[in-house]
C-alpha positions as CSV (number, residue, x, y, z in Angstrom):
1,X,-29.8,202.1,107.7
2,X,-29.2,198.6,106.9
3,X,-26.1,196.5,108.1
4,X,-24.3,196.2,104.6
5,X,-24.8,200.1,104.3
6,X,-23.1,200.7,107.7
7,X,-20.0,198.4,106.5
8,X,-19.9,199.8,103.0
9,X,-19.5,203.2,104.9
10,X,-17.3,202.3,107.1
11,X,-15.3,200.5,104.3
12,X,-15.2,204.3,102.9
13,X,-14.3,206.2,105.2
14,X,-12.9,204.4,108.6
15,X,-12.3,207.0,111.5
16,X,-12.1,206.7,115.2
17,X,-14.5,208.5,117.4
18,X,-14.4,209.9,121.3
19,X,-15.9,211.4,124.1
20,X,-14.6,213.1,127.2
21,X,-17.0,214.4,129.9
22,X,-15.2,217.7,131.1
23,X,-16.4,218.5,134.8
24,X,-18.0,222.3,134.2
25,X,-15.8,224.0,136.9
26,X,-12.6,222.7,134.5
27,X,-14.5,223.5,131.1
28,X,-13.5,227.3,130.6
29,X,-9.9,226.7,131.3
30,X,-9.5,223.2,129.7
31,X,-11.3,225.4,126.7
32,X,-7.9,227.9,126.7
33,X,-5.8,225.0,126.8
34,X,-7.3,223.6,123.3
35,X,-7.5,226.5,121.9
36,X,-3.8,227.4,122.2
37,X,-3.0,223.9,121.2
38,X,-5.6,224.1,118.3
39,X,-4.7,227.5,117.0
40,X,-1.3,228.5,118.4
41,X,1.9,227.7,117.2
42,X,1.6,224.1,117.3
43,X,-1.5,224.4,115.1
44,X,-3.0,221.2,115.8
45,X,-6.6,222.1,113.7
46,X,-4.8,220.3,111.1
47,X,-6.1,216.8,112.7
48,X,-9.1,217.3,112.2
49,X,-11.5,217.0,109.6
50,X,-14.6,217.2,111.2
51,X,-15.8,220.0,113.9
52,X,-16.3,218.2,117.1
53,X,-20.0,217.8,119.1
54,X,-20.5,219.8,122.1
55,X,-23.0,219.1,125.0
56,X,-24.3,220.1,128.5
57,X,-25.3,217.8,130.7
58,X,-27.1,219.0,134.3
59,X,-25.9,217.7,137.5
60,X,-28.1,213.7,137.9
61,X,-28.7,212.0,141.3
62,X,-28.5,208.9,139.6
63,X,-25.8,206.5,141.5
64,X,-24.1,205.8,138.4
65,X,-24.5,208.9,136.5
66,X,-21.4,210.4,135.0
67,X,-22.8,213.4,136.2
68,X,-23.2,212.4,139.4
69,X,-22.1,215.9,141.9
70,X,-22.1,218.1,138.8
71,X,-22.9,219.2,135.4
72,X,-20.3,218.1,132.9
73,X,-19.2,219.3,129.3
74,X,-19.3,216.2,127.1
75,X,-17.2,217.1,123.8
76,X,-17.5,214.4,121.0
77,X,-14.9,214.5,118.5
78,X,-13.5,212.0,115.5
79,X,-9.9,211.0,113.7
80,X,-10.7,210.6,110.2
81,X,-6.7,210.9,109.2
82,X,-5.0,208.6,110.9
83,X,-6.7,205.9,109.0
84,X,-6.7,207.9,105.8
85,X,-2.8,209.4,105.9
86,X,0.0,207.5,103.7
87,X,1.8,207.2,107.5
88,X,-1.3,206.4,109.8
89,X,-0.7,208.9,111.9
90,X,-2.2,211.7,113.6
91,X,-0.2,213.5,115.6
92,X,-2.3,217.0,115.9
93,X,-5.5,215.0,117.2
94,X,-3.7,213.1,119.5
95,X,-2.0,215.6,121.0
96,X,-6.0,217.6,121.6
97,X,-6.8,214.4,122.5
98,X,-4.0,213.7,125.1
99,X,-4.9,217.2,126.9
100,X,-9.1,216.5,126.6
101,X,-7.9,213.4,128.8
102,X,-5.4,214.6,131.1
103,X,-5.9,216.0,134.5
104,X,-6.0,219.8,133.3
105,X,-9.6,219.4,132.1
106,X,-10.5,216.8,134.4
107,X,-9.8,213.5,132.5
C-alpha cells in the first residue's frame, strides 16, 4: 500500500491495537477469566468489533526473546469504538483489556 492509502484508512476508521504475550502455564485459566468477562453477566463482547488474533509461540534461547523460559500465548486484539462512539469510550474492551494485562494471565 502506498502512504496516502494508509492515512486515508486510517482517516476512516481509526482504532487502537494490542498485544499481550500470555505465559502458556497461565493461558487456560486467563482463558476462563475472559470468557466469563466476555460472555457472563458483564457481557463485555459488546467492545469489540473485530475477533481478536491468536498465536503460539515455542519456548526461544534467544537473550531477549519474550519467550525466553517458555512458550507464550500472544493474543492480538483492536478498539475500533472508542474512537468511533458519540462518548469515546470503551468500557467493555478495557475492562478484557485490564485482565489480559493484569497478573491473573501473567501481564
Amino acid at each position: 500500500m502506498l502512504e496516502w492509502h494508509y492515512d486515508w484508512v486510517d482517516s476512516m476508521a481509526a482504532y487502537d491495537q494490542y498485544e499481550v504475550a500470555i505465559p502458556l502455564e497461565k493461558a487456560g485459566s486467563c482463558f476462563n477469566e475472559v470468557s466469563d468477562l466476555l460472555y457472563g453477566r458483564e457481557a463485555a463482547w459488546r467492545g469489540f468489533r473485530t475477533p481478536a488474533l491468536v498465536r503460539f509461540v515455542g519456548e526461544e534461547d534467544g537473550y531477549l526473546s519474550p519467550t525466553l523460559g517458555a512458550p507464550r500465548l500472544y493474543i492480538n486484539y483492536e478498539d475500533y469504538v472508542t474512537y468511533n462512539a458519540a462518548d469515546g469510550e470503551n468500557e467493555d474492551f478495557q475492562k478484557v483489556h485490564q485482565l489480559l494485562t493484569s497478573e491473573a494471565c501473567g501481564g
